[in-house]
C-alpha positions, 0 to 999 in steps of 0.5 A: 420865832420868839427870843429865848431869855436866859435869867439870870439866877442872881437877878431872880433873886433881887426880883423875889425880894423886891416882890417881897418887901414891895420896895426897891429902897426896903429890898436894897436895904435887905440885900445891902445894895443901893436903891439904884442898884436895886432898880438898875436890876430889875430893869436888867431883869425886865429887858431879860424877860421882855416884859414890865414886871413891876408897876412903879407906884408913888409908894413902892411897887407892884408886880404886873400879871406877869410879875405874878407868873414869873414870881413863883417860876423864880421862887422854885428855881432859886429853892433848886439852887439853894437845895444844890448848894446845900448838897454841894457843900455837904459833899465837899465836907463828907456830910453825905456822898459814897466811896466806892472802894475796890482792891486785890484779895491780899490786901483785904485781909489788913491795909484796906479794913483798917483804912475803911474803919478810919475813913468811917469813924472819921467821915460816919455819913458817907456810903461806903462799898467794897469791890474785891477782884484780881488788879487788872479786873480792878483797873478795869472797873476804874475805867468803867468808872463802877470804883472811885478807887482801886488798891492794886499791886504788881511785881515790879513798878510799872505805867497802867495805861488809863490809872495813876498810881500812888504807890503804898508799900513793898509786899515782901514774900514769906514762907508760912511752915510748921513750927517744928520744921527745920527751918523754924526759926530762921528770920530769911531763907533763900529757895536753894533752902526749899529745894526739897519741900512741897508746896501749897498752892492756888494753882497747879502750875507754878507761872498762875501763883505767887510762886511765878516770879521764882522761876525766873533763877530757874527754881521749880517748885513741886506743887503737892496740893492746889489750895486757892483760899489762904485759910486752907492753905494754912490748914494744910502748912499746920498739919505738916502736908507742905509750905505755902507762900504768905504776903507780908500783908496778911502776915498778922492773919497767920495762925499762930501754930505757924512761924513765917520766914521771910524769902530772901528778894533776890529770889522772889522780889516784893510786889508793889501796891498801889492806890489807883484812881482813873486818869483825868478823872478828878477824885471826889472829896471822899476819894480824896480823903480815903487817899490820904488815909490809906497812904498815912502813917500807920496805914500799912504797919508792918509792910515795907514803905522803904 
């Protein structure tokens, strides 16, 4: 069985431009070789090759017939590499690539919209794309590697088998109510205050919502209608029909016939939220860079950073 050659890209090189010029003194001044280095690396190639690329002439070079055939193999596969470069570098300097961002619904209504619009004005030419699920599907989707990366959030910090987690802000809990209730006004109230009001909710049992995490003091509140969307939810507070939980994340997407007071945390604490990316999976530069937007200074304004 014949020997398998492996050549050399760097030696291609050399050889295309000693085909070129017709020298090796004229290719070794074009590269900024010596003459000897010059023909040191074509014989290299030559032994590679198993084959006499070149006749030496009293004046200059000539390739032999296989010369000629390896000539345009050599010329593809250095315009490849070049092409690979070329890509290469305009993806380590956001020229082009993809982003492929997933976060929970809350977080779509302020934090994730004002990174994507400044990753966009920033890096223009990159493709970005936006996958909106509950965060434990998220966690899912990094593993599956369909997102680069997730904006996710828990009640308490936590370890997430298979994601590292960046932690963002605290999502405090506010109470959305009719301006003319009782409790406008009041900046912070506690549950022993909403005792007697009845709730709007995305569920009718109180351990599916966000209400969940006040059971636990043994508060049980009484859920008057399911509404799973958060602009019904408002519509029902405004008509005086009940009260609604709001996350301090979408706080400036409140309507403004509504007043919010914030639930002390000893009842019901802030969730935590995270940008997610997939353990032992190296970030690609436009991942990288949406990182250090969404986790920047003026990210998140108006949520606790502590």
């Amino acid at each position: 069985m014949p020997r398998q050659h492996d050549l050399s890209t760097s030696l291609l090189g050399v050889f295309v431009e000693v085909a070129r010029l017709g020298s090796f003194t004229a290719a070794a001044a074009e590269l900024d070789y010596t003459q000897s280095a010059v023909s040191r690396q074509i014989s290299a190639l030559e032994a590679e090759a198993g084959a006499v690329l070149f006749d030496r002439l009293p004046r200059g070079v000539r390739l032999t017939e296989l010369g000629r055939r390896l000539l345009g193999h050599a010329q593809v596969v250095l315009e490849h590499l070049g092409a690979a470069r070329r890509e290469l570098a305009d993806l380590q300097e956001l020229t082009t690539g993809r982003l492929r961002v997933g976060a929970f619904a809350t977080a779509d209504a302020a934090l994730v919209p004002r990174a994507v619009a400044t990753f966009r004005r920033r890096h223009p030419d990159v493709t970005v794309t936006l996958r909106e699920a509950f965060s434990q599907v998220l966690v899912g989707l990094l593993g599956k590697g369909e997102v680069d990366v997730a904006v996710v959030s828990y009640p308490t910090a936590r370890q997430v088998e298979g994601v590292d987690l960046r932690w963002l802000c605290d999502d405090h809990m506010h109470v959305a109510l009719p301006r003319g209730h009782r409790l406008a006004g009041v900046r912070q109230v506690r549950l022993t205050d909403l005792a007697d009001e009845e709730w709007i909710a995305g569920s009718s049992r109180p351990e599916d919502t966000l209400i969940s995490s006040c059971l636990r003091t043994g508060f049980r509140p009484r859920i008057g209608f399911v509404a799973r969307d958060w602009i019904a939810k408002q519509g029902f507070v405004a008509a005086g029909v009940g009260i609604t939980l709001i996350p301090s994340l979408i706080a400036d997407a409140v309507r403004p016939d509504l007043v919010l007071a914030r639930l002390h945390p000893d009842d019901i604490p802030p969730r935590q939220v995270y940008a997610a990316t997939a353990t032992g999976v190296t970030p690609s530069p436009a991942t990288r860079a949406f990182l250090s937007i969404v986790d920047g200074p003026g990210a998140v304004d108006g949520v606790s950073r502590r």
